[in-house]
C-alpha positions as CSV (number, residue, x, y, z in Angstrom):
1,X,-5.7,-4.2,12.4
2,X,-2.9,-2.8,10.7
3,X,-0.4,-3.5,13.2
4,X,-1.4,-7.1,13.6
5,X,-1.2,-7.3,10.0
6,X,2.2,-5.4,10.1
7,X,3.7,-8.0,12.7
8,X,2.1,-11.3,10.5
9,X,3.7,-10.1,7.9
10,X,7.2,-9.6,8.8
11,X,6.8,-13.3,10.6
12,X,6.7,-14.1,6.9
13,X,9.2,-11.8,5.5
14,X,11.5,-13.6,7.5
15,X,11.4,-16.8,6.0
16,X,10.9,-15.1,2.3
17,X,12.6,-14.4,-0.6
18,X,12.2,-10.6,-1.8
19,X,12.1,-8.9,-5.0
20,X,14.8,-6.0,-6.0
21,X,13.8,-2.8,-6.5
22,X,14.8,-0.6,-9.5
23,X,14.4,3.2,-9.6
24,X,12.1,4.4,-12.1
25,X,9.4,1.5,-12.0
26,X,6.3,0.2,-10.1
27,X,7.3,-1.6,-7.2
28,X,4.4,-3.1,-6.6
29,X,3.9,-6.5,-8.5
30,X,0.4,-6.9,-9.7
31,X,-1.2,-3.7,-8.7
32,X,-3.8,-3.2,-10.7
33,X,-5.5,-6.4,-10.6
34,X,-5.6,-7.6,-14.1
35,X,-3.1,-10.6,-12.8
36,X,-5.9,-11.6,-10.7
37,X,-4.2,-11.5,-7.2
38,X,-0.2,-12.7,-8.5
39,X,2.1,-11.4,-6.7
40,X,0.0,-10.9,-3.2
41,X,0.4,-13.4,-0.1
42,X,-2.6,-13.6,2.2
43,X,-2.2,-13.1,5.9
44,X,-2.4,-16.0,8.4
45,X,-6.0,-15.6,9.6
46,X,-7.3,-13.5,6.8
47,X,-8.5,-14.1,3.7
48,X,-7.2,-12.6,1.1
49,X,-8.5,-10.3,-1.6
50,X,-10.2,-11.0,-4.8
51,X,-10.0,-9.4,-8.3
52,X,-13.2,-9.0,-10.1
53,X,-14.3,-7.7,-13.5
54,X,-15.7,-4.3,-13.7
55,X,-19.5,-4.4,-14.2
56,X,-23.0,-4.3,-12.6
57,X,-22.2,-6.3,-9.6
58,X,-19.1,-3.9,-8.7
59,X,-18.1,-0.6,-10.2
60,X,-19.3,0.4,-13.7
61,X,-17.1,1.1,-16.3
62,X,-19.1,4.6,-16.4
63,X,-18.7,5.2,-12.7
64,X,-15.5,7.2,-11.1
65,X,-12.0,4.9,-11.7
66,X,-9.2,5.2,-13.6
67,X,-9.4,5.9,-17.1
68,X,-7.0,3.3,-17.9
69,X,-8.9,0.9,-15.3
70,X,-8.2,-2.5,-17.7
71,X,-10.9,-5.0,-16.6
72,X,-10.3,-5.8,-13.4
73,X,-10.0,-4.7,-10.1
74,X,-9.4,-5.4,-6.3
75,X,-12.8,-6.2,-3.8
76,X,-12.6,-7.5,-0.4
77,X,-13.9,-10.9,0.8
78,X,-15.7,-11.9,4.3
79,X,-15.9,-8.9,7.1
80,X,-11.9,-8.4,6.8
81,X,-9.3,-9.4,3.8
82,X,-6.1,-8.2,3.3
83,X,-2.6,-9.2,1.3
84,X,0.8,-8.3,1.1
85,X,4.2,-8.4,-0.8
86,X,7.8,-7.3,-0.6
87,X,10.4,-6.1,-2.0
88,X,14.3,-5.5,-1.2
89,X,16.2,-2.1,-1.8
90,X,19.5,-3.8,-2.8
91,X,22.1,-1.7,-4.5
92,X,19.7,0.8,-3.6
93,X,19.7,0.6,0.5
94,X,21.5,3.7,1.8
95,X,21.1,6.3,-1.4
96,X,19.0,9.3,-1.1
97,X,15.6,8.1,-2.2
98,X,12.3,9.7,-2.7
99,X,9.0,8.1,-3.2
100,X,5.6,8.5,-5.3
101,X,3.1,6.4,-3.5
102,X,-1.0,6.1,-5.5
103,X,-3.7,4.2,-5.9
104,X,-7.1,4.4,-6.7
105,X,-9.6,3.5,-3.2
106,X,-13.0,3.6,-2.8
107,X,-16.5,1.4,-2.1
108,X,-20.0,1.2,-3.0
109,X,-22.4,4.0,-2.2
110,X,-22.8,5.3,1.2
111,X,-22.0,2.1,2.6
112,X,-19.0,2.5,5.3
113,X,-17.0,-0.6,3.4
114,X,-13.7,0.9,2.7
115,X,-9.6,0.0,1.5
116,X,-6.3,1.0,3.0
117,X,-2.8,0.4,1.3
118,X,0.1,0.7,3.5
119,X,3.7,0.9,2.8
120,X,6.0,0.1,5.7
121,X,9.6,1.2,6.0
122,X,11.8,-1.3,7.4
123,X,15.8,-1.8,7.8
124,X,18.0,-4.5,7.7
125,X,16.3,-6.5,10.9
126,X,12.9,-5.6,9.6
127,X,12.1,-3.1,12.0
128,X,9.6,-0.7,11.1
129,X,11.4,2.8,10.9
130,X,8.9,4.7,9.2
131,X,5.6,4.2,6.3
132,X,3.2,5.4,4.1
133,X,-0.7,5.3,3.3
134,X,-3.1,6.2,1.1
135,X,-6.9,5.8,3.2
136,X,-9.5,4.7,3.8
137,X,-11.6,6.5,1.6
138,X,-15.2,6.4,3.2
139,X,-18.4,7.5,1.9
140,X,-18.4,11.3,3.0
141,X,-14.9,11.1,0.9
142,X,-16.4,9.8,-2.4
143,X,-19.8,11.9,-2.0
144,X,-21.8,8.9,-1.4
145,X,-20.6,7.3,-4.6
146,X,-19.8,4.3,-6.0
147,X,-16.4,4.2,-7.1
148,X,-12.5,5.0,-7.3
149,X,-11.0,7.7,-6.1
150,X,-7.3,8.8,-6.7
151,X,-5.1,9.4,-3.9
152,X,-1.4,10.4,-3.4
153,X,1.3,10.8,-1.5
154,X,5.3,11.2,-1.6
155,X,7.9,11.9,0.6
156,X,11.7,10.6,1.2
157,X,12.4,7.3,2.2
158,X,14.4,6.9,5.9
159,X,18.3,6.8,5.1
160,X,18.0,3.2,6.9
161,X,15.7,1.6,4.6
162,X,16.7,-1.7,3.1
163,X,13.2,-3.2,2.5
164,X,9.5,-2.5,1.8
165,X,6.4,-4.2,2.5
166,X,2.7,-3.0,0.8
167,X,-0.5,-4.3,2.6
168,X,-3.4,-3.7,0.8
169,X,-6.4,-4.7,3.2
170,X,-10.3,-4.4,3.0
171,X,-13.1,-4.0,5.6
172,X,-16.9,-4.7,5.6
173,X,-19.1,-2.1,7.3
174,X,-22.1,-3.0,6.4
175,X,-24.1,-4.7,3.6
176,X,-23.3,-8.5,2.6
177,X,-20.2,-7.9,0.5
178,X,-16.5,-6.4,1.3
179,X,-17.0,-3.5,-0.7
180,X,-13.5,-2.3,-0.1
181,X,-12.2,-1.6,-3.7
182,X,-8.6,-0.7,-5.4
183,X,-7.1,-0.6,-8.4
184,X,-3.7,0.9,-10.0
185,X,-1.4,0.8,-7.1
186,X,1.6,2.2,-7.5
187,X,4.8,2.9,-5.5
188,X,8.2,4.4,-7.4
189,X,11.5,5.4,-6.0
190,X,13.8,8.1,-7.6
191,X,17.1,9.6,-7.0
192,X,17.1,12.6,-4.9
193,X,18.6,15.4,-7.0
194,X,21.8,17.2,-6.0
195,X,21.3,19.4,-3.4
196,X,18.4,17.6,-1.6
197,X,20.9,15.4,0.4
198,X,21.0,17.7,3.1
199,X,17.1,17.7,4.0
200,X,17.6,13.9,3.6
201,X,20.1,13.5,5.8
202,X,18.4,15.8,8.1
203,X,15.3,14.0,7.7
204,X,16.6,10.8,9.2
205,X,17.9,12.7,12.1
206,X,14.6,13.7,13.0
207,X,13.4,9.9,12.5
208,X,16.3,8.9,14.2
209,X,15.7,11.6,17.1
210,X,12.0,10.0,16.9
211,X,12.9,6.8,17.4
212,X,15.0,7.4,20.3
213,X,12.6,9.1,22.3
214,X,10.0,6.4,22.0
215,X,12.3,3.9,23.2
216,X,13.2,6.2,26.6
217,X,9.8,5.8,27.2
């Protein structure tokens, strides 16, 4: 699914305007829901996402979330949803970057319904030269729960990178709703500190090196 999605959505990129990105802040417009879904662009084929209150019919204020949940969150429509956005490097294309990539995922009970954020890396022809994820997060992951779950990841962004693009997709597994949930997304770039050049630079050798191989396939 991703991959389709991936290839939809740089169809679009294309013939898009991006935001800029600025060290330091959430790139991701909108991620925690209370915009209802601003800032997201459904997928051709897809329907996209809904935000809806916290309460009986979803999660519970009481149940496992984020403490600073706000009132709203994100919940899947129809057997698959999903939504992206972008956003352009700028000034920023080319420096030594590192990333912070969260979100809070999760579903209802021991259903299999589940949420998957993805972050894809891409240079200046919108090739995809690298990306990031955080899920699904299925019911053995949340103990059979209802609710949230934080999860994290981080790493340094390929030396190529000029753009990014977040898809945030949901997927029914049973039951009658999507139950695919998420809330508090959040994506920042910072400097890398002196000294950490080197394992940058040598870290888009090796995706470089990567890259090469594939293609001699």
């Amino acid at each position: 699914m991703i991959k389709h999605l991936l290839a939809l959505g740089l169809l679009a990129l294309s013939l898009s305007a991006q935001a800029q990105a600025t060290l330091g802040s959430n790139l991701i417009v909108n991620g925690d829901a209370e915009s209802d879904v601003s800032g997201w662009t459904g997928f051709d084929g897809y329907e996209l996402f809904q935000a809806v209150d916290y309460g009986s019919s979803w999660v519970l204020p009481t149940q496992p979330g984020p403490a600073d949940r706000g009132s709203k969150m994100f919940a899947g429509l129809g057997a698959q949803s999903a939504g992206f956005q972008t956003v352009a490097l700028g000034d920023l294309a080319g420096q030594p970057l590192r990333y912070a990539l969260s979100g809070w995922l999760g579903g209802w009970a021991a259903q299999g319904d589940n949420a998957l954020l993805y972050v894809s890396f891409l240079d200046r022809q919108d090739n995809e030269i690298g990306h990031a994820a955080l899920g699904p997060v299925g019911p053995a992951d949340r103990g059979n729960q209802t609710g949230l779950f934080l999860q994290t990841t981080s790493g340094l962004l390929p030396a190529q990178t000029a753009s990014l693009m977040f898809s945030l997709s949901m997927e029914r597994q049973g039951g009658g709703d999507n139950d695919g949930y998420a809330d508090n997304l959040s994506f920042v770039v910072s400097s890398v500190p002196e000294g950490g050049t080197l394992a940058y630079a040598l870290a888009g050798l090796a995706l470089l090196g990567g890259v090469l191989a594939r293609r001699r396939r």
